[in-house]
Every structure is written in structure tokens, then in C-alpha cells.
C-alpha positions in Angstrom: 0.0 0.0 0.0 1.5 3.5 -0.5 2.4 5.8 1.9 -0.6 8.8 2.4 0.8 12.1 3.3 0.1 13.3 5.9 -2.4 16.3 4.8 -4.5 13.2 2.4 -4.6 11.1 5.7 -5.9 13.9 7.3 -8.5 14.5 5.1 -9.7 11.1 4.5 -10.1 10.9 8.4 -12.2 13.7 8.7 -14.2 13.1 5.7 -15.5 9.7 7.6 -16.5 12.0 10.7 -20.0 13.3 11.0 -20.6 15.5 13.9 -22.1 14.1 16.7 -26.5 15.3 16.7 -27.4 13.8 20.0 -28.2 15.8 22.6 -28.1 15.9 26.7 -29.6 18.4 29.3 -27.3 19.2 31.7 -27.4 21.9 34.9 -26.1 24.9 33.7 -22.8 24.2 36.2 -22.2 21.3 34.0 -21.8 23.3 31.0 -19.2 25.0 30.4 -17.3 23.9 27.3 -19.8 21.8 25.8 -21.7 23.3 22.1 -25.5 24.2 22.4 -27.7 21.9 20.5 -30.5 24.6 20.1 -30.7 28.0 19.9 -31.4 29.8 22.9 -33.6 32.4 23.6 -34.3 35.1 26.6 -36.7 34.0 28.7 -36.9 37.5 30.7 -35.9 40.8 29.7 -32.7 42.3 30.5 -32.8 44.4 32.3 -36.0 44.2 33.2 -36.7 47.8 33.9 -34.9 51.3 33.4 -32.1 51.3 35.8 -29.2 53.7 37.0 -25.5 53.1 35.3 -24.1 55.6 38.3 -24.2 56.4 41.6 -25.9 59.5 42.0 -29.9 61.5 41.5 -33.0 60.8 39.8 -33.9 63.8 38.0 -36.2 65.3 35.5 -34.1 67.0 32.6 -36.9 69.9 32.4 -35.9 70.6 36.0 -31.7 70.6 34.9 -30.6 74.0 35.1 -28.2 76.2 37.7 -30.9 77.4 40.1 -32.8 74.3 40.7 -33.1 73.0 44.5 -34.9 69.9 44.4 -36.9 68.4 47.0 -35.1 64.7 47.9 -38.0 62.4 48.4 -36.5 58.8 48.4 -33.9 56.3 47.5 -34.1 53.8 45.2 -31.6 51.2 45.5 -31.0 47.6 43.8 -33.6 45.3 45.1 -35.1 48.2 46.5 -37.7 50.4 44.1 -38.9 54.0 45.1 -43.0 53.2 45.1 -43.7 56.1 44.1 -42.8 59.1 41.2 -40.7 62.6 40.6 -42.3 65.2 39.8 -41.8 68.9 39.2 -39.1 70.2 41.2 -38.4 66.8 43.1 -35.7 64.0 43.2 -34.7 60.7 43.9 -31.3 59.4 45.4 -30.5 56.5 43.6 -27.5 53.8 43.3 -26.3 51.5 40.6 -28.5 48.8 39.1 -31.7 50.6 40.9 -34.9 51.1 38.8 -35.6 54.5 37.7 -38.4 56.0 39.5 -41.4 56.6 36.9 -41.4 61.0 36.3 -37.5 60.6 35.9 -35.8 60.7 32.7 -32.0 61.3 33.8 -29.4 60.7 36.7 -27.2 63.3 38.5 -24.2 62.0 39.2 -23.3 62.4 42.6 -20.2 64.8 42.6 -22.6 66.7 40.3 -24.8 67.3 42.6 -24.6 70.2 45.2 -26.3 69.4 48.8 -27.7 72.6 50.3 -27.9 73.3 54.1 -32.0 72.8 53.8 -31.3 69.6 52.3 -32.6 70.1 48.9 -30.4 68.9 45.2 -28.4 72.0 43.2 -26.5 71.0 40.5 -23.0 71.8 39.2 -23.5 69.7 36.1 -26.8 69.4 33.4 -27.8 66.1 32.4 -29.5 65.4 28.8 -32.6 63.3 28.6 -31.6 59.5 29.6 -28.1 60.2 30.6 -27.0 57.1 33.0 -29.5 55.6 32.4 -29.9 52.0 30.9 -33.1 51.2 29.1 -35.4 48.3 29.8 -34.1 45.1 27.3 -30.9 47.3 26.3 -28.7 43.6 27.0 -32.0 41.3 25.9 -35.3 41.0 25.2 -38.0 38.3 26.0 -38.3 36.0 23.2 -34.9 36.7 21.5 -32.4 34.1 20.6 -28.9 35.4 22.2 -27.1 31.9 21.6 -27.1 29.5 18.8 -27.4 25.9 18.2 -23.4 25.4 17.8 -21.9 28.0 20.4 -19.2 26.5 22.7 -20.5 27.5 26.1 -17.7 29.9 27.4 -17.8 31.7 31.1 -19.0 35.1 29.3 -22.1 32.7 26.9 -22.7 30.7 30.6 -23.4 34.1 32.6 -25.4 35.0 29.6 -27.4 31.7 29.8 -27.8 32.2 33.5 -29.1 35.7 32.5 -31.9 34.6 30.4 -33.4 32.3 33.0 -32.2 29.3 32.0 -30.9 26.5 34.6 -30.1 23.9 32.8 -28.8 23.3 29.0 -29.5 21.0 26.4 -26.0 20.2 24.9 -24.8 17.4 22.4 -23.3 14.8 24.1 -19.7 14.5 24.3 -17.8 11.9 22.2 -17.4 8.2 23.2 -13.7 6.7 23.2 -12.9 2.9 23.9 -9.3 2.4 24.2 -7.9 -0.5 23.7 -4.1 -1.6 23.9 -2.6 -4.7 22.8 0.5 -6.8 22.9 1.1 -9.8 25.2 4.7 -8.3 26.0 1.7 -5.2 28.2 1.5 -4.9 31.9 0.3 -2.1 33.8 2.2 0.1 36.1 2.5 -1.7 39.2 1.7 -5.1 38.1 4.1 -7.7 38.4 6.0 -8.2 35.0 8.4 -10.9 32.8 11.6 -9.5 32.2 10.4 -9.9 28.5 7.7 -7.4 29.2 6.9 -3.9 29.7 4.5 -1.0 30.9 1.0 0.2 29.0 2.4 3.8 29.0 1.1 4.9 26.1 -2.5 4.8 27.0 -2.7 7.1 29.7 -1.4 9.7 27.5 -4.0 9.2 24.5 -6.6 9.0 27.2 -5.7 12.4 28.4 -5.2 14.3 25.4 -8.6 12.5 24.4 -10.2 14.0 27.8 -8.6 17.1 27.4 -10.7 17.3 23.6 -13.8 16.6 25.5 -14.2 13.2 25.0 -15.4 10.4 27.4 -13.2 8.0 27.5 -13.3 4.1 28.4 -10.7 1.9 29.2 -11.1 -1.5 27.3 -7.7 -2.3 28.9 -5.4 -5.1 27.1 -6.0 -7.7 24.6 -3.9 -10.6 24.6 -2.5 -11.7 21.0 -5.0 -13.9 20.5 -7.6 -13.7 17.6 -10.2 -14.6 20.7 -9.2 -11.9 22.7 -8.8 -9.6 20.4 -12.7 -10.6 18.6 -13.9 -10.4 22.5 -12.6 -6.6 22.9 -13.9 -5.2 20.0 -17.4 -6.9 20.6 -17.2 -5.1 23.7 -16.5 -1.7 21.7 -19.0 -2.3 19.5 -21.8 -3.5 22.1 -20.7 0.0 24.2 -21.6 2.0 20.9 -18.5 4.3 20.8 -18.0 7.0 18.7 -14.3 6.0 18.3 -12.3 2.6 18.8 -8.6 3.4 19.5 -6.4 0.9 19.0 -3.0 1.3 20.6 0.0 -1.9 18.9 -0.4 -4.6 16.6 -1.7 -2.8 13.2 1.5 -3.8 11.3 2.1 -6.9 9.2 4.5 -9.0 11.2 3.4 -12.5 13.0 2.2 -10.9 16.4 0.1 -8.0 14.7 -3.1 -9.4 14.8 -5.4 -6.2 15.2 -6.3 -5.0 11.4 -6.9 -8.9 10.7 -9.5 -9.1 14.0 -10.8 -6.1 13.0 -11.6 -6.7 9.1 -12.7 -10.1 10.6 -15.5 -8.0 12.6 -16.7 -6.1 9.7 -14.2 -3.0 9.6 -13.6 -1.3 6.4 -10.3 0.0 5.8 -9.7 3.1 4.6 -6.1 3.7 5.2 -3.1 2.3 6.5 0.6 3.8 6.4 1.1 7.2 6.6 4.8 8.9 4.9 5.9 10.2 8.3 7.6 9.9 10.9 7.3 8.8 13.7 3.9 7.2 13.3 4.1 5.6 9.8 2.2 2.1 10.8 -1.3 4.8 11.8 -4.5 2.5 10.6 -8.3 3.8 10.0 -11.2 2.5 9.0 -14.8 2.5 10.1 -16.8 -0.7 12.3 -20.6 -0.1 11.3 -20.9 3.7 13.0 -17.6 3.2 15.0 -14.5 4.9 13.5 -11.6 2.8 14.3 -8.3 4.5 14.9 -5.4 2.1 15.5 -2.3 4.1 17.1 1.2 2.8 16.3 2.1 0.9 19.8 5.3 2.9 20.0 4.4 5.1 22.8 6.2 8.4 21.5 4.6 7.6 17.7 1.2 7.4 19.2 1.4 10.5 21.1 2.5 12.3 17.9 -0.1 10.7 15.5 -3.1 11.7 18.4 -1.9 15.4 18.4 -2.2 15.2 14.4 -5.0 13.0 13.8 -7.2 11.9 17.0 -7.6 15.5 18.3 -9.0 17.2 14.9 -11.0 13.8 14.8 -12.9 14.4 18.2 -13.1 18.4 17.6 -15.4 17.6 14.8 -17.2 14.5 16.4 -17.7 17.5 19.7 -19.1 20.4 17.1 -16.0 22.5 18.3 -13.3 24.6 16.5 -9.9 22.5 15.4 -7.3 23.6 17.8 -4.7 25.2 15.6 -1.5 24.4 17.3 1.2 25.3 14.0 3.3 28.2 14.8 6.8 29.7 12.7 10.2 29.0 14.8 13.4 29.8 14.6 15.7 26.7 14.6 18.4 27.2 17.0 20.7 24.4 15.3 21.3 23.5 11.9 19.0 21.0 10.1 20.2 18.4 7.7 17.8 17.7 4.2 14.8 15.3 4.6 13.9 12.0 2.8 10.7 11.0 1.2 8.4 11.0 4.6 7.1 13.7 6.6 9.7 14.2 10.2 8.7 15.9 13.8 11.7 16.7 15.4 10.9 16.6 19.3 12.6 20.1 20.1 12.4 22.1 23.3 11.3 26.0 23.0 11.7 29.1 24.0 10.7 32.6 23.1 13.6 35.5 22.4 13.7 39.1 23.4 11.3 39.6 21.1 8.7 37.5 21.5 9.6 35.1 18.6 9.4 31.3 19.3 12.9 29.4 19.0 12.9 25.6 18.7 16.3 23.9 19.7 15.5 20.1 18.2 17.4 17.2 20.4 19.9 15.7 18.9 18.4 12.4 19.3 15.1 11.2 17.9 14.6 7.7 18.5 11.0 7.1 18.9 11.2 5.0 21.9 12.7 7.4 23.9 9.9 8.9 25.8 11.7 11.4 28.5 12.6 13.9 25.0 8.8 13.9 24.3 8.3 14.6 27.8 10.8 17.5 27.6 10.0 18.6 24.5 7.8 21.8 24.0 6.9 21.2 20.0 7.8 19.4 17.1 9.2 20.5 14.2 7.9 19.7 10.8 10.4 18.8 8.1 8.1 18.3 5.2 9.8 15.0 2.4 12.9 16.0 1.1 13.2 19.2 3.0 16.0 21.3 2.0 18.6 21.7 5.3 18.5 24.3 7.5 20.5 26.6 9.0 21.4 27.6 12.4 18.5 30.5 12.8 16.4 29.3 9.8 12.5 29.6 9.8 10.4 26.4 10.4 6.7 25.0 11.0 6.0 23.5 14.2 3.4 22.0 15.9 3.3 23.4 19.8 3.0 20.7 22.3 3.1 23.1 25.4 3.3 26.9 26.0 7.1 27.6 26.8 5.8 29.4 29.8 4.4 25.9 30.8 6.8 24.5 33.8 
């Protein structure tokens, strides 16, 4: 089969993702990052009355000029209406948020206003009509829609929601992820282990970055290298109705990779396998009935770099949310030889100069089993087949892993 590039692979993924339609109700605490499956609309008006931007006085503008000594006759404060109204050569003390007593059609701002002996208002300052003063349904009205079906519920949109009456939300439901690993040579941290065998590390990162794109993620834990096993696991995905299967190991062709063969016996559909880059060439897809099937390389470092490129857009279009654009231009701090015919991502720390500029410093080793570079690396550089080298201070693509800021 030949080698996709990475941008086709890409593409093809996405192409088998519809977003997800289904929908939840949730308490409005509940929601904050998940998408609106319906427009929302006000179910009050906001505000719900004229009310006073300032500190300050009531007024009537036809009584705004230097000799006027007006009678104080109440307060009105927020929660606290003046029953009554101004009239002719009267006023109101009034605070923030309070409703404008009816007869009023201005407010004095306090160090405005003059306070004579006899305890009547003089003013240093002249209001125009409706000055501080914020109309009745100036945020909202009754009736009209302020979110839409398809709005990612940020703190401003959840005070907003909260505004408008509502208490709870109905939201789509966030993507389903079964995650299974495979390889009899798995144990997981803690358990006892052959010296032939080693830690299921690479899971707990997937399953994070996965959590961290708003997915729901179940552990299916590991199969065994056994067509059984393997048929018994993804009957449990299946019967669970994921969104996504992840497979992490065993999607190559050698004697002990088993997966894409259990899988195709289950009904799975391939649509790719082998992407040109590196690490992460051996990345599988194809689709099981409803269920998109992902199979990670088992290479813990390779299957961290494929789900930053591949898994994450996936389950930002399953969610309904915005692709997190993580590219940015670097400065390579080191020289960089030519490239060959598949994609490379250089684990590289980074930095930012004087200037604000990001400045990527690539290790000097790259094996993809070495998982303490990934660990310290803040991004990875992108040296698209058969690159032409680089020189110290060059520009590059990268793809940020973490903010240099980030300890």
C-alpha cells in the first residue's frame, strides 16, 4: 500500500467523521465547554426595567438647570424600588442597578450634585434626557435568541445563559472513546511483570489528550495476542456503541500483529493504513458499522504524535468544536540536515527570544522509543519530504506541544 501524506490522511479521516447530533440536558454548572444543540432564547428581559449606570440622583431634565433646588423624596436602590414618582421640582437618590423611579428621565451623578444646608439637590453639572440611564431590554429582550445551536459555552455565553433564565442546558453529548491496547509483551504500572515485558504507558497519554478534547473515554484495557481476545474486545466496543475505537499496537504486518486482521474479521472497512511520516508511519483507519476505528502505532512516543495530528482534529469535529490550531513559525536554534521522502517531527524544546519570537532547539536524538525527550520537549518540528537543510537561525513549521511558559 503506499504511503498517504500526511495532509490526504488527514482529510480522508475527517471526511468519515459526521458530527455528533445527540443531545443531553445538563445543569447549567455542568456546561461549560460543551456546544448548544439549540438556539437559545431570553426567557426574561434584561434588564428588566430602566435602571441607573451611576451612583448618583434621579432627576427630571426639564428641571436641569443652575438654580434648581430639588426636593429629595426617596432612594431607590437595587432590590429596593422607590414606590412612588418625581415630579416637578423633586428628586430621587439613587445607586447603581436601581430602577428609575417613573417622572425621571436622567441621573445626576453624585459629585454633580450640590447638597444645600436645607437639604434640597443643586446641580453643578446638566444632564440630557436619559443620561446614566440604561433602558429596559438594552442587554436582551424576551423572546430573542442570544445563543445558537453550535456555540461553545464559554464563562461570558454561561453568565449570559444564567441571565436569560435558564438553569439547565441542552447540549450534544460528548464523544465516546474505547481504548484498547494490545501486545502480550503489556503490563500495567504496578503489576508484576516478565523481564520480557513492559509497561502500557502509552494509553494514559491518549486517554488524556482524548479527555482534554472533550471526550469520554473508556478503558477496554489489554488484549492478549490472540484472535479470541482480540474478537472479544472489540465486541465489547462495538456492544458500548463508541463514537471512536482506538487501537493502541499490533496494526503492522508482522506474525504478532493481529489487530487489522481481527478487525476486518469484525466487519471494519479499511480506509487507510501507512502514513509517509515519521514517527507514526504504521497509523490504521477504517470504520466498524458507525464506530470509526483509529489504531495508534504501539510505539508510545509515535502514538502520542499521531493523536496530536490525527485523533484531536477527529474528536473536535465528532464535539461540534473549532480544530485547535496548534502550528506556529520558529526559529531553529541548530542546523537542520535535508529530509527524505516522509514527513519528520523533530521533538525540540522551545523558547521565546527578546522579542517575543518562538525558538525551537531540536534534540539531537530522535529515537521514537525514547519517551523522557517527548516529555521535555515543547513542540515538534515539521520537516516536510525532502526538505532542504536548515540553518542555524532558519524559519520552520512546528506544531506546539506546550506553552514555553508551561513548567
Amino acid at each position: 500500500m503506499t504511503l498517504l501524506p500526511v495532509e490526504t490522511a488527514l482529510a480522508r479521516l475527517l471526511a468519515l467523521t459526521k458530527p455528533i447530533v445527540e443531545s443531553e440536558t445538563l445543569p447549567l454548572s455542568a456546561c461549560a465547554g460543551r456546544v448548544l444543540s439549540a438556539d437559545l432564547a431570553a426567557k426574561l428581559t434584561q434588564p428588566p426595567f430602566d435602571s441607573s449606570a451611576m451612583d448618583g440622583y434621579a432627576i427630571r431634565t426639564a428641571d436641569s438647570h443652575a438654580d434648581a433646588r430639588l426636593k429629595l423624596i426617596g432612594e431607590s436602590a437595587a432590590g429596593h424600588a422607590f414606590d412612588g414618582s418625581v415630579g416637578p421640582g423633586e428628586t430621587v437618590r439613587i445607586f447603581t442597578g436601581a430602577p428609575v423611579p417613573a417622572g425621571a428621565d436622567a441621573v445626576l451623578l453624585q459629585e454633580d450634585a450640590i447638597r444645600h444646608e436645607d437639604g434640597t439637590i443643586g446641580m453643578s453639572f446638566f444632564p440630557e434626557p436619559q443620561r446614566h440611564i440604561r433602558p429596559r431590554g438594552q442587554d436582551f429582550r424576551e423572546g430573542e435568541t442570544v445563543l445558537s445551536a453550535g456555540a461553545v459555552m464559554t464563562p461570558a455565553r454561561l453568565m449570559v445563559a444564567a441571565a436569560m433564565d435558564h438553569a439547565s442546558l441542552a447540549v450534544r453529548r460528548r464523544p465516546r472513546i474505547g481504548m484498547l491496547a494490545t501486545g502480550d509483551e503489556l503490563v500495567r504500572p504496578g503489576e508484576p511483570r516478565d523481564p520480557s515485558q513492559i509497561i502500557a504507558s502509552n494509553t494514559f497519554a491518549v486517554a488524556a489528550l482524548a479527555r482534554d478534547c472533550g471526550a469520554e473515554v473508556t478503558d477496554l484495557g489489554i488484549a492478549r495476542d490472540t484472535m479470541d481476545d482480540l474478537a472479544a474486545k472489540i465486541a465489547e466496543a462495538r456492544a458500548a456503541q463508541f463514537d471512536v475505537l482506538v487501537t493502541l499496537g499490533g496494526a503492522s504486518v508482522g506474525d504478532h500483529d493481529l489487530v487489522q486482521t481481527a478487525l476486518k474479521n469484525a466487519g471494519m472497512q479499511l480506509d487507510f493504513w501507512q502514513i509517509a511520516m515519521r514517527p507514526g508511519k504504521p497509523l490504521m483507519v477504517g470504520s466498524l458499522g458507525d464506530m470509526i476505528v483509529i489504531g495508534l502505532p504501539g510505539n508510545p512516543v509515535s502514538s502520542m504524535v499521531c493523536s496530536l495530528l490525527f485523533l484531536e482534529p477527529l474528536l473536535a469535529k465528532l464535539a461540534g468544536l473549532p480544530a485547535r490550531n496548534r502550528e506556529v513559525e520558529v526559529t531553529v536554534a541548530r542546523a537542520l540536515g535535508a529530509n527524505d521522502k516522509r514527513r519528520d517531527h523533530l521533538r525540540a524544546r522551545i523558547s521565546r527570544d527578546t522579542q517575543g519570537r518562538f525558538i525551537a532547539e531540536p534534540f539531537y536524538k530522535q529515537d521514537s522509543s525514547m519517551m523522557n525527550i517527548l516529555a521535555q520537549a515543547g513542540c515538534l518540528v515539521i520537516r516536510e519530504p525532502f526538505a532542504p537543510a536548515i540553518p542555524a537561525g532558519g524559519a520552520a513549521r512546528a506544531i506546539l506541544i506546550r506553552d514555553p511558559e508551561t513548567p
